[in-house]
Jmol script that loads the backbone (N, CA, C; Angstrom):
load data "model"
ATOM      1  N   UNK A   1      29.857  59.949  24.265  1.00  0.00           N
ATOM      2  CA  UNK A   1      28.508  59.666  23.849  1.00  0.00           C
ATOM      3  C   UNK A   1      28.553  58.564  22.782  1.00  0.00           C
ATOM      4  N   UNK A   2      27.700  57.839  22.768  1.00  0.00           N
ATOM      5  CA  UNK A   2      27.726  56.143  21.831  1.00  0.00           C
ATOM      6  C   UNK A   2      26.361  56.624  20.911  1.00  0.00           C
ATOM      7  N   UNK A   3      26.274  56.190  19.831  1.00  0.00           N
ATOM      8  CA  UNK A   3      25.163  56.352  19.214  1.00  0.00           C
ATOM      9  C   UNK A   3      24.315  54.829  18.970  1.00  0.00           C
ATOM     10  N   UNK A   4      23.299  55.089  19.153  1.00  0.00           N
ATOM     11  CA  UNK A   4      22.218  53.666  19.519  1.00  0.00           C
ATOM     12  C   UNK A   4      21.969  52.980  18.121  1.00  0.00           C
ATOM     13  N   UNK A   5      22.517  51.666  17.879  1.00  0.00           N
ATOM     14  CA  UNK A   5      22.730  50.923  17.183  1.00  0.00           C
ATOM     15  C   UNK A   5      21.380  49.977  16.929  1.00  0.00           C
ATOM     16  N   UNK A   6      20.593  50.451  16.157  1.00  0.00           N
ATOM     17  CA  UNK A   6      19.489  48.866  15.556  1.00  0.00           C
ATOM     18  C   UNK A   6      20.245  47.629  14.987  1.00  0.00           C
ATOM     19  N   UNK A   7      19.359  46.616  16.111  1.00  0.00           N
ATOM     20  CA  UNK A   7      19.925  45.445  15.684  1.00  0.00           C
ATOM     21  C   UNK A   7      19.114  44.760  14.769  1.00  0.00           C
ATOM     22  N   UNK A   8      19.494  44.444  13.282  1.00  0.00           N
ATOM     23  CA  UNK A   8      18.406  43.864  12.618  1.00  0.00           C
ATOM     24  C   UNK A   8      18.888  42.440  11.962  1.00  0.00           C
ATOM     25  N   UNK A   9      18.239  41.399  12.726  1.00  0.00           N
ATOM     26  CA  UNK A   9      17.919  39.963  12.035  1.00  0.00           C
ATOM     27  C   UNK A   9      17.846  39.625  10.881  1.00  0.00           C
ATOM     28  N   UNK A  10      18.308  39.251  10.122  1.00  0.00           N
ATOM     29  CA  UNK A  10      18.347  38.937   8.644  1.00  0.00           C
ATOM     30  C   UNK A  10      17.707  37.289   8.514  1.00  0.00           C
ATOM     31  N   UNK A  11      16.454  37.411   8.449  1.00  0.00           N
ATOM     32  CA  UNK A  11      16.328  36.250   8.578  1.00  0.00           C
ATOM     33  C   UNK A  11      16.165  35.673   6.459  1.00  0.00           C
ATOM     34  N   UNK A  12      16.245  34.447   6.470  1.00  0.00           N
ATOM     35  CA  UNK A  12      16.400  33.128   4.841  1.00  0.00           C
ATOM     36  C   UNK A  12      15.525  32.285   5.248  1.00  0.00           C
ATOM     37  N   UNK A  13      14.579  32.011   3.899  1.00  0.00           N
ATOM     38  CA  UNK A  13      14.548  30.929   3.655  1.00  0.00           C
ATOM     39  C   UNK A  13      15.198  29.617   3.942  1.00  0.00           C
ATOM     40  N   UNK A  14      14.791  28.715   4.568  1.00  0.00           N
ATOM     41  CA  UNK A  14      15.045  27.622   5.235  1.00  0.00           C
ATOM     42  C   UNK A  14      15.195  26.141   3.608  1.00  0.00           C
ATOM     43  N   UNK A  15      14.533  26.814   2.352  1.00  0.00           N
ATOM     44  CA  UNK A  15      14.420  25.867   1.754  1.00  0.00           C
ATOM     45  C   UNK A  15      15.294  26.492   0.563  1.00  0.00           C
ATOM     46  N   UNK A  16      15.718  27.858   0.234  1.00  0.00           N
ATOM     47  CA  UNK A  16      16.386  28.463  -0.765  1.00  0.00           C
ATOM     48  C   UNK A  16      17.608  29.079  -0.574  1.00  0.00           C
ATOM     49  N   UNK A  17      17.406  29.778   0.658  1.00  0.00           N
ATOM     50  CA  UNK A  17      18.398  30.864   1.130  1.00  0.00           C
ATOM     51  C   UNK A  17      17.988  32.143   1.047  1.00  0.00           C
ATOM     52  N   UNK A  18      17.148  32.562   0.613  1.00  0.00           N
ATOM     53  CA  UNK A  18      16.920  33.814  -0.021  1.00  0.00           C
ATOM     54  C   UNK A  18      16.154  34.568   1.183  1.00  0.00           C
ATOM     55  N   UNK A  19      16.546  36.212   1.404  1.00  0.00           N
ATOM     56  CA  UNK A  19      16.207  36.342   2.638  1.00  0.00           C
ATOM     57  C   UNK A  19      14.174  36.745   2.553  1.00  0.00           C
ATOM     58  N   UNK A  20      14.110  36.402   3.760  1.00  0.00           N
ATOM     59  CA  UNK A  20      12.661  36.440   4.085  1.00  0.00           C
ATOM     60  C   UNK A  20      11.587  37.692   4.802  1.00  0.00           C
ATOM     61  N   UNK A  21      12.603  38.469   5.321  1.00  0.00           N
ATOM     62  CA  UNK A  21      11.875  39.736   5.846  1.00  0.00           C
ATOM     63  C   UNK A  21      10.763  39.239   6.666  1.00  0.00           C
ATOM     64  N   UNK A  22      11.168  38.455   7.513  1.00  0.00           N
ATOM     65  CA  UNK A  22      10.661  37.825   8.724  1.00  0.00           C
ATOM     66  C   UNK A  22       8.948  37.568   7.585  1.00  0.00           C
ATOM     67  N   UNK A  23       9.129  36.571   6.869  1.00  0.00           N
ATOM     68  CA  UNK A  23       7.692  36.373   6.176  1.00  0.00           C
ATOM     69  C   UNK A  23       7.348  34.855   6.939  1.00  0.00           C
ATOM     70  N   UNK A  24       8.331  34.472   7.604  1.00  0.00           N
ATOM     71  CA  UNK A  24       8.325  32.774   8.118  1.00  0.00           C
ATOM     72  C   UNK A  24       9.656  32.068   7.637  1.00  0.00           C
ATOM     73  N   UNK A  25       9.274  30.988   7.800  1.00  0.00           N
ATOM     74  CA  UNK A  25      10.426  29.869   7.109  1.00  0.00           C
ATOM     75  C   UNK A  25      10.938  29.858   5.869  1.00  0.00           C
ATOM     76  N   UNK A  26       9.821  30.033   5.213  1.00  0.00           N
ATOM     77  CA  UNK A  26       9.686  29.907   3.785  1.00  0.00           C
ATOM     78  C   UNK A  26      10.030  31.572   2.920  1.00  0.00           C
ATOM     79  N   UNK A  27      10.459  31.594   1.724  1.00  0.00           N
ATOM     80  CA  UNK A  27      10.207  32.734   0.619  1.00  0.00           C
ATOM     81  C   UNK A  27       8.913  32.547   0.315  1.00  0.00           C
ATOM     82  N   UNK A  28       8.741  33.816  -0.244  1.00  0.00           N
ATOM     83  CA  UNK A  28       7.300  33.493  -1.385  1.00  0.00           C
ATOM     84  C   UNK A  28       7.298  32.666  -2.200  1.00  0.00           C
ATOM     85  N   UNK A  29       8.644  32.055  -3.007  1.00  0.00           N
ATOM     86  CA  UNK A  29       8.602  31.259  -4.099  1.00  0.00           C
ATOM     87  C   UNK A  29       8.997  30.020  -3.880  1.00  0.00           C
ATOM     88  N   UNK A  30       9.038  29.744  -2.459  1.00  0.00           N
ATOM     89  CA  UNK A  30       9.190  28.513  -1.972  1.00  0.00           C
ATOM     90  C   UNK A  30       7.810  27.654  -1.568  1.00  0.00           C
ATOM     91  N   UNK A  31       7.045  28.829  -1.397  1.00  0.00           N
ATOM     92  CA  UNK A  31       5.699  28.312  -0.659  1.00  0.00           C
ATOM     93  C   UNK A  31       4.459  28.220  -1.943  1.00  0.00           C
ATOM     94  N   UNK A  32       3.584  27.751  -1.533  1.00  0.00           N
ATOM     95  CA  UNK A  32       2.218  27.545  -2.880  1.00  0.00           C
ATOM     96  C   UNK A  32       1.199  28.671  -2.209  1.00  0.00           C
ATOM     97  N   UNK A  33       0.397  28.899  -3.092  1.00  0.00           N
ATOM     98  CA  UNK A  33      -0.820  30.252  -3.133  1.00  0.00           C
ATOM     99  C   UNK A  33      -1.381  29.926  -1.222  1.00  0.00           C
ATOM    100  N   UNK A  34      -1.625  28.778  -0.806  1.00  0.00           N
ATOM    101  CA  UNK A  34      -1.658  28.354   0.677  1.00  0.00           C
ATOM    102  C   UNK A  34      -0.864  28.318   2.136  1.00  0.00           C
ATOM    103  N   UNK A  35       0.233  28.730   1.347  1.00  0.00           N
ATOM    104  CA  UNK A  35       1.758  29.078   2.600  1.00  0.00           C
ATOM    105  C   UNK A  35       2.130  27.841   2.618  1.00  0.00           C
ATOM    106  N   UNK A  36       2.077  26.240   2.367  1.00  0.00           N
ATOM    107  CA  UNK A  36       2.365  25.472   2.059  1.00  0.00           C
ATOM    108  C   UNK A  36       3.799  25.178   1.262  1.00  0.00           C
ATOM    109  N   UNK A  37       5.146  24.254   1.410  1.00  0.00           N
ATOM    110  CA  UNK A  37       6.289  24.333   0.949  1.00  0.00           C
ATOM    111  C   UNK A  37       5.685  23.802  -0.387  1.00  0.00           C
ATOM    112  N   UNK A  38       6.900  23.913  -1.206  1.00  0.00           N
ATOM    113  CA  UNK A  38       6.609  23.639  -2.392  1.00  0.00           C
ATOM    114  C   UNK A  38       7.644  22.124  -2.632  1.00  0.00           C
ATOM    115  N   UNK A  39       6.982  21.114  -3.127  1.00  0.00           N
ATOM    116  CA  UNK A  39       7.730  19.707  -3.480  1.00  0.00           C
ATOM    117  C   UNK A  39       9.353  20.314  -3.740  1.00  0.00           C
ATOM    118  N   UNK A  40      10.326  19.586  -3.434  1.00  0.00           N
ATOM    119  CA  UNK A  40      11.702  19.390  -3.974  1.00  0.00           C
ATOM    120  C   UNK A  40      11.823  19.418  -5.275  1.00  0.00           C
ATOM    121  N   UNK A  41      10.992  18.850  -5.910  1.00  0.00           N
ATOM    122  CA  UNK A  41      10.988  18.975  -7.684  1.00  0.00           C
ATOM    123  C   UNK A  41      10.865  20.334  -7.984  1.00  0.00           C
ATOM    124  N   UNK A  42      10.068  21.097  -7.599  1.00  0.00           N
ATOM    125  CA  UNK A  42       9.734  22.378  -8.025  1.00  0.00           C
ATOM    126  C   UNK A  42      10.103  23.201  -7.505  1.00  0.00           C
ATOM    127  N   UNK A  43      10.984  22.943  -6.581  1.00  0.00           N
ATOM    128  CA  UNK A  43      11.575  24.058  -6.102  1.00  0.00           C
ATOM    129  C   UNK A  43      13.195  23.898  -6.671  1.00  0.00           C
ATOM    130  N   UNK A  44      13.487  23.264  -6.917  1.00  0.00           N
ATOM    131  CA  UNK A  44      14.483  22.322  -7.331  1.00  0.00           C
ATOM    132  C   UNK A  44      14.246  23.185  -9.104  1.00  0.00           C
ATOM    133  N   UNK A  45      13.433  23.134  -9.939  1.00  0.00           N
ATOM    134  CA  UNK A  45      13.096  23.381 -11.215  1.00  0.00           C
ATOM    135  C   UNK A  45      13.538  24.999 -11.014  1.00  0.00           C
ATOM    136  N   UNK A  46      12.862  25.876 -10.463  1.00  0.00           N
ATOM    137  CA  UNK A  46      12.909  27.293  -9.808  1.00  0.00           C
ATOM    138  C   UNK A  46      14.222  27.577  -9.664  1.00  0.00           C
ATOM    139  N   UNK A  47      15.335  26.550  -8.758  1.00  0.00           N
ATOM    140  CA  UNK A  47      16.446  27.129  -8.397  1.00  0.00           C
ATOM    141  C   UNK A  47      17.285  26.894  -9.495  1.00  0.00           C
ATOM    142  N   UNK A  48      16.815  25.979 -10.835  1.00  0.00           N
ATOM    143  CA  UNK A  48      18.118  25.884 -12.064  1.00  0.00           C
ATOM    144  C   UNK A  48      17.761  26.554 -13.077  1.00  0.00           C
ATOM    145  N   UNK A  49      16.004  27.294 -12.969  1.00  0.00           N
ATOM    146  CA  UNK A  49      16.252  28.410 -13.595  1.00  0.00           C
ATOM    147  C   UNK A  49      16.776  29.432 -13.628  1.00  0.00           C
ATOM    148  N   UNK A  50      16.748  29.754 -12.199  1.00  0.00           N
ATOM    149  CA  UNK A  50      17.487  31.104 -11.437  1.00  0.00           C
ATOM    150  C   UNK A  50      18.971  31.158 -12.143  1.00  0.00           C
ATOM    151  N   UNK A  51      19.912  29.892 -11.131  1.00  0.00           N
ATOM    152  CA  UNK A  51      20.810  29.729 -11.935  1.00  0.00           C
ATOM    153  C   UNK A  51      21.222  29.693 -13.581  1.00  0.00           C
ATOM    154  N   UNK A  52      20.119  29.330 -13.955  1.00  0.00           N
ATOM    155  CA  UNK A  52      20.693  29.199 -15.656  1.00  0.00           C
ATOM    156  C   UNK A  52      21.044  30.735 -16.361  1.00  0.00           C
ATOM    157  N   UNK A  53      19.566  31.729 -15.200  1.00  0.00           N
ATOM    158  CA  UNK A  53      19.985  33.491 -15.993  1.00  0.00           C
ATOM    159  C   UNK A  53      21.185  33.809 -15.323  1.00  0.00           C
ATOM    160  N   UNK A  54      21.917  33.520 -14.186  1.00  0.00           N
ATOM    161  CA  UNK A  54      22.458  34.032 -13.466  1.00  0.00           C
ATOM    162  C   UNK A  54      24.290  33.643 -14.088  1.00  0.00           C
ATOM    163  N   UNK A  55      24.098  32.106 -14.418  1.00  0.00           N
ATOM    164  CA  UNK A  55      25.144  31.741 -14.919  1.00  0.00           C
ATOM    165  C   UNK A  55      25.359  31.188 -16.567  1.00  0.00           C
ATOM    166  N   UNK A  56      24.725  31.664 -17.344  1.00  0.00           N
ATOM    167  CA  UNK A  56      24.306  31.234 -18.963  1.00  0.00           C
ATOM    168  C   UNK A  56      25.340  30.732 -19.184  1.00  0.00           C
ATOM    169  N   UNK A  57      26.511  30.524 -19.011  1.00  0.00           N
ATOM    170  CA  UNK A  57      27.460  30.106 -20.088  1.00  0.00           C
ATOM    171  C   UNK A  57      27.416  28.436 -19.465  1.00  0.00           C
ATOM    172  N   UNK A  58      26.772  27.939 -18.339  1.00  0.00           N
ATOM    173  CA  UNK A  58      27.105  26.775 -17.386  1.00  0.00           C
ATOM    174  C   UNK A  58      26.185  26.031 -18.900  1.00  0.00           C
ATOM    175  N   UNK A  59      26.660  24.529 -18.631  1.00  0.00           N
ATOM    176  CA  UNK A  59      25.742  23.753 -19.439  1.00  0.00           C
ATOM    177  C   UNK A  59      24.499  23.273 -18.253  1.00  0.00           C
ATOM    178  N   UNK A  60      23.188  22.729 -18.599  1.00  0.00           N
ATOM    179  CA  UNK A  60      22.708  21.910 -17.853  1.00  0.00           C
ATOM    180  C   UNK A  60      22.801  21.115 -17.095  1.00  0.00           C
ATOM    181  N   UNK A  61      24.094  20.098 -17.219  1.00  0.00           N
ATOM    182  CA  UNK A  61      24.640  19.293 -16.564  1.00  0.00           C
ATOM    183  C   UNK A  61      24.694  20.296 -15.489  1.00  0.00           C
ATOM    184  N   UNK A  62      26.109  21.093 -15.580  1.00  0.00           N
ATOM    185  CA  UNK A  62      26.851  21.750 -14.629  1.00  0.00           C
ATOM    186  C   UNK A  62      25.247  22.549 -13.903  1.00  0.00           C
ATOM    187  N   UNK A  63      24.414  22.953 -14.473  1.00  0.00           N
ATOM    188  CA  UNK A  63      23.777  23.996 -13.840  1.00  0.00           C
ATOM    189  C   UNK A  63      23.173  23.058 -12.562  1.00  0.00           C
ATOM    190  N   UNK A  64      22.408  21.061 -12.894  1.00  0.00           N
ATOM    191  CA  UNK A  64      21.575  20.606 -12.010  1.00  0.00           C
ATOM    192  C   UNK A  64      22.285  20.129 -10.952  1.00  0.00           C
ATOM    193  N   UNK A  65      23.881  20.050 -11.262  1.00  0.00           N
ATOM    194  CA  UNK A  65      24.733  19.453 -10.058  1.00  0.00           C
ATOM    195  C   UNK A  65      25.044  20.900  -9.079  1.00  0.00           C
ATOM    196  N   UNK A  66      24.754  21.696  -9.939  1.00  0.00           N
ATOM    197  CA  UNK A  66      25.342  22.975  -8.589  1.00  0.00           C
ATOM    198  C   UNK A  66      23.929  23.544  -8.434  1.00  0.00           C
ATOM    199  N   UNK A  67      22.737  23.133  -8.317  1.00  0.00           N
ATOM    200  CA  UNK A  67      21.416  23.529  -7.681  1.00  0.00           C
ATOM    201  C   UNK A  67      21.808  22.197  -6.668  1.00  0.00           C
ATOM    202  N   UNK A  68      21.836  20.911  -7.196  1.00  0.00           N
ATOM    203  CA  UNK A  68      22.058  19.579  -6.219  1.00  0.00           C
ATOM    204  C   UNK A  68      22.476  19.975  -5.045  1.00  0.00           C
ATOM    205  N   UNK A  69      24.050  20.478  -5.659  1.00  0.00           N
ATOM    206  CA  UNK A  69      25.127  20.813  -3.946  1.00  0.00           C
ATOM    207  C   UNK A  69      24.587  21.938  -2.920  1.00  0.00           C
ATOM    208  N   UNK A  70      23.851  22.833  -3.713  1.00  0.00           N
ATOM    209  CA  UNK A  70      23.633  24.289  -3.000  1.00  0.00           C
ATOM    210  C   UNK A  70      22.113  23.620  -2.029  1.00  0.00           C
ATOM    211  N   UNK A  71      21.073  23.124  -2.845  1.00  0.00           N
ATOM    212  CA  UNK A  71      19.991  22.526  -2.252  1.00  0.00           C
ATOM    213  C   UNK A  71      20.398  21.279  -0.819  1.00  0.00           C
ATOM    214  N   UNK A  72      21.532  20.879  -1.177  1.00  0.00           N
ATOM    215  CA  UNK A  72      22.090  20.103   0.315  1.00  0.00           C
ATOM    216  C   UNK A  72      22.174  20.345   1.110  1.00  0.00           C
ATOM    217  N   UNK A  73      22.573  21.944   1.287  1.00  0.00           N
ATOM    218  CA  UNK A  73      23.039  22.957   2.358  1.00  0.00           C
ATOM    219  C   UNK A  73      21.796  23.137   2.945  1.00  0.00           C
ATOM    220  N   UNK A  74      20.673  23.605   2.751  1.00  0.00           N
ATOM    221  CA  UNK A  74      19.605  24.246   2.927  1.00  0.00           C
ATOM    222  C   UNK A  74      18.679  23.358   3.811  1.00  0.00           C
ATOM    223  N   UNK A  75      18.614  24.076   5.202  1.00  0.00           N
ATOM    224  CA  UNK A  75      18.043  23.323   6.250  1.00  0.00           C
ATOM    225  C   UNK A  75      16.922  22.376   6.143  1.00  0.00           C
ATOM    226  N   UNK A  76      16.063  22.583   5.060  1.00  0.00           N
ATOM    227  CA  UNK A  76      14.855  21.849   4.540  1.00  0.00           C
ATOM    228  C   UNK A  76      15.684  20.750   4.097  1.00  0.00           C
ATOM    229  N   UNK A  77      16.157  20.937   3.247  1.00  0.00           N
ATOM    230  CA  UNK A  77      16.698  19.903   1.991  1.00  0.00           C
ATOM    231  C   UNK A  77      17.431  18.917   2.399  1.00  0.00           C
ATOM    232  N   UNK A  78      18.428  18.815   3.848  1.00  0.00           N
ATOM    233  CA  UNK A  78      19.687  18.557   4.379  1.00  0.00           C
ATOM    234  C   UNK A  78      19.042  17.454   4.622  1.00  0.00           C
ATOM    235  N   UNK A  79      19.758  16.202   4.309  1.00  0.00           N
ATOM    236  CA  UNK A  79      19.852  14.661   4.454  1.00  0.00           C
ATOM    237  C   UNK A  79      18.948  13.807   3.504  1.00  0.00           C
ATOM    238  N   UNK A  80      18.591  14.844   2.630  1.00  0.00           N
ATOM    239  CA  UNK A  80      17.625  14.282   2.005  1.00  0.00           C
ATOM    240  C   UNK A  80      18.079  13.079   1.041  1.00  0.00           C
ATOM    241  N   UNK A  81      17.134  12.107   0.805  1.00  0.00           N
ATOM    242  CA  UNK A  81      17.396  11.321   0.156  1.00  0.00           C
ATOM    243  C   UNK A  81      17.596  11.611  -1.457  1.00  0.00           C
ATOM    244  N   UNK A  82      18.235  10.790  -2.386  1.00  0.00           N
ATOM    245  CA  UNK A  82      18.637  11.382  -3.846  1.00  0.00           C
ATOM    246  C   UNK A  82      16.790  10.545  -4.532  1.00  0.00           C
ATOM    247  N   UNK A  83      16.657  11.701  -5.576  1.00  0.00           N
ATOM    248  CA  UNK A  83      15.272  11.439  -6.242  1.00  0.00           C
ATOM    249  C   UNK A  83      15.724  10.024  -7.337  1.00  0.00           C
TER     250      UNK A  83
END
end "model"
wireframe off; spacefill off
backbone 0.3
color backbone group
């Protein structure tokens, strides 16, 4: 006898990573009060705060180059031109 296995999708954010619980493409904190993405700047601002609680001892420097590299990855973000 096999016991019946749920298969569950983990679906991310397309612009953060962060998972989405099938909400769409987007997180909540990726999108504006309209479901609309949110500019690269500000989402960009969002992800080096995150990082800054997450990693306090990083300086600023270090914190905007490793939002930079991680934001490269991220299917939205990918090829994007430098601001």
């Amino acid at each position: 006898m096999t016991a019946k296995q749920e298969t569950t999708i983990e679906m991310h954010c397309e612009s953060c990573g962060m998972v989405t619980n099938d909400q769409g493409e987007y997180c909540q904190y990726c999108v504006d009060e309209n479901g609309q993405l949110r500019p690269y700047e500000e989402v960009f601002a969002k992800m080096e705060r995150w990082l800054a609680r997450v990693e306090p001892t990083l300086s600023h420097e270090q914190i905007a180059q490793k939002t930079k590299n991680y934001m490269a990855t991220m299917p939205e973000w990918r090829g994007r031109d430098e601001t």
